[in-house]
N, C-alpha and C positions, 0 to 999 in steps of 0.2 A: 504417551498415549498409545498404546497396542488395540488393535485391530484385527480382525478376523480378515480371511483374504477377501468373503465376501464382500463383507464391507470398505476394503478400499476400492475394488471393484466401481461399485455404486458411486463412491465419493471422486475417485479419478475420470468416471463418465459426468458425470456431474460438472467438474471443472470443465474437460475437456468438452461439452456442449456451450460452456458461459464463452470459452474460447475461441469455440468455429462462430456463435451468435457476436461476442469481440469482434473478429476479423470480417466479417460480413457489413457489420456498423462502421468500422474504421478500414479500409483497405490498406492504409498504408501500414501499418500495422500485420497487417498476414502473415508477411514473415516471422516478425517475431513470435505470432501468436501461434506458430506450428512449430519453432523451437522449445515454447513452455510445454506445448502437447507432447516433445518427444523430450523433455525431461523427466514426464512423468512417469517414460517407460524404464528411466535410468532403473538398476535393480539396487543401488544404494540408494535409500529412500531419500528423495532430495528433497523432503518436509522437516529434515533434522538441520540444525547448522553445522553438527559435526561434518557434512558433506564439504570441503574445502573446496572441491571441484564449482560450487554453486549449489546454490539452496533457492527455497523459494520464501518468499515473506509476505506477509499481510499489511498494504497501510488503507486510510480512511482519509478521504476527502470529506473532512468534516465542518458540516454546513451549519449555520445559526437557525434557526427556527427558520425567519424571513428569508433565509436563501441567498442574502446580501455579502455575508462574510463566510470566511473561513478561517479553522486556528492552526495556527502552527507552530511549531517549537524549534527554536534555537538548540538542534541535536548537538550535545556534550560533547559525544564523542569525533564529532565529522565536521564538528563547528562551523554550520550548514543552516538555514533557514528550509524545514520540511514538512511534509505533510506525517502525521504520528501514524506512528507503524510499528512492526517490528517482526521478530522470526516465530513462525510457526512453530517448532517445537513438537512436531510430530503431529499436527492437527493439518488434516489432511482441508479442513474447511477452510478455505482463506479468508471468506465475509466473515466469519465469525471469529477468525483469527484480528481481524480489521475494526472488529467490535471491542474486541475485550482488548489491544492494546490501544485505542482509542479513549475507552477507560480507563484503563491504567496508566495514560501520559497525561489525561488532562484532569481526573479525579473528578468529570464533571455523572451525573448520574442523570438519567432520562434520554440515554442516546438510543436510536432506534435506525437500524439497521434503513435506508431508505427504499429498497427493491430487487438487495442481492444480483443484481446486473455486473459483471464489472463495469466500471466507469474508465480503466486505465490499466495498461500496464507498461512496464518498462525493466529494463536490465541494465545494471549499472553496475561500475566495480566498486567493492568497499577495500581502503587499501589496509596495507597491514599494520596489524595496532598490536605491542608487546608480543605474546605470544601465540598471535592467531595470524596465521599467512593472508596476504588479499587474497579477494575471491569473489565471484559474482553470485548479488543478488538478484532472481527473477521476482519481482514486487508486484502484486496483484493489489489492485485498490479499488475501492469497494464507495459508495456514497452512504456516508451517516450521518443524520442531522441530529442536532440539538434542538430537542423541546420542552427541556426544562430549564434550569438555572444555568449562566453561562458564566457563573465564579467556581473557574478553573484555579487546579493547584497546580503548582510547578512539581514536578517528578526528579526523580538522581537521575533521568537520562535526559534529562534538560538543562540549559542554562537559561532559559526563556518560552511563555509561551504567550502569545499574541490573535490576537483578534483582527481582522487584516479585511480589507475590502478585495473584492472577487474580481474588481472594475480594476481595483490598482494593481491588482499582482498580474491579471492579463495583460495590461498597460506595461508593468516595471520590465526593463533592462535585466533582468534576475541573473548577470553572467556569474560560470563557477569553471572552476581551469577543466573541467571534464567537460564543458558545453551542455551538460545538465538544464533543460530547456523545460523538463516536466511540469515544471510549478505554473508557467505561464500555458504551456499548453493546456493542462488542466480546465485553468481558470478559463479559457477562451470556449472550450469546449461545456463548461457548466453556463456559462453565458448563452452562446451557443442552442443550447437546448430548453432554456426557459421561458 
């Protein structure tokens, strides 16, 4: 996706306003949310995955119409219980990035973006798989809810994808050897706010 400089201009103010409105909502958070601000000023576009240094990605906390569940997918690759997501690819929008691979992992159609806020973000390392070195991801995630049909397809970067109460995944034990806490912080925080 090429861009004019105008327009990443516009679009990296854009994130970088969801970011300072982020850290302002979440304090604990600051920190991190002014090292995604001064990724963006990296001069390798850290929107591409080829950036090996760290890249930035889109996921979706993606909610059932009623607001009760969310779906996640048994990631293939990480063989992980996650919220669907995936890399930008040069799309400098991450809600819309959070959109369309939300789409494309769960085949479901009527998803609708819920208010472009971010709802979350986090930085984790993806380790190395064949021939791609580890590297960190900076994950922007976004709320979309489902208000159509909730018969989801399983995708190739799935081995599962599940329908999950919000109550139990804030509740669950969710340990992973990286201390990966997201899922339940998530959920505590969508509880949280409702």
């Amino acid at each position: 996706m090429s861009l004019n400089p105008e327009s990443v201009a516009v679009a990296d103010a854009e994130l970088r306003a969801q970011l300072a409105a982020y850290a302002q909502r979440q304090p604990a958070h600051a920190a991190l949310a002014d090292e995604f601000s001064t990724l963006l000023d990296d001069p390798e576009n850290p929107f591409l995955r080829e950036r090996l240094a760290g890249h930035f990605t889109g996921s979706a906390w993606l909610v059932s119409a009623d607001g009760e569940r969310v779906l996640l997918t048994h990631h293939r690759k990480l063989d992980r219980w996650l919220q669907l997501g995936g890399h930008a690819d040069g799309d400098r929008n991450l809600a819309r990035v959070a959109l369309k691979e939300a789409e494309e992992e769960s085949g479901l159609s009527g998803l609708v973006l819920e208010d472009g806020a971010l709802f979350d973000i986090d930085k984790h390392w993806i380790p190395e798989r064949r021939d791609v070195p580890g590297h960190w991801h900076y994950d922007a995630r976004y709320v979309v809810r489902a208000v159509g049909s909730e018969q989801f397809a399983i995708s190739e970067e799935s081995l599962a994808l599940a329908w999950r109460e919000i109550r139990d995944v804030a509740n669950a034990a969710i340990e992973t050897p990286d201390g990966d806490d997201s899922l339940p912080r998530m959920a505590k925080r969508w509880m949280a706010r409702r």
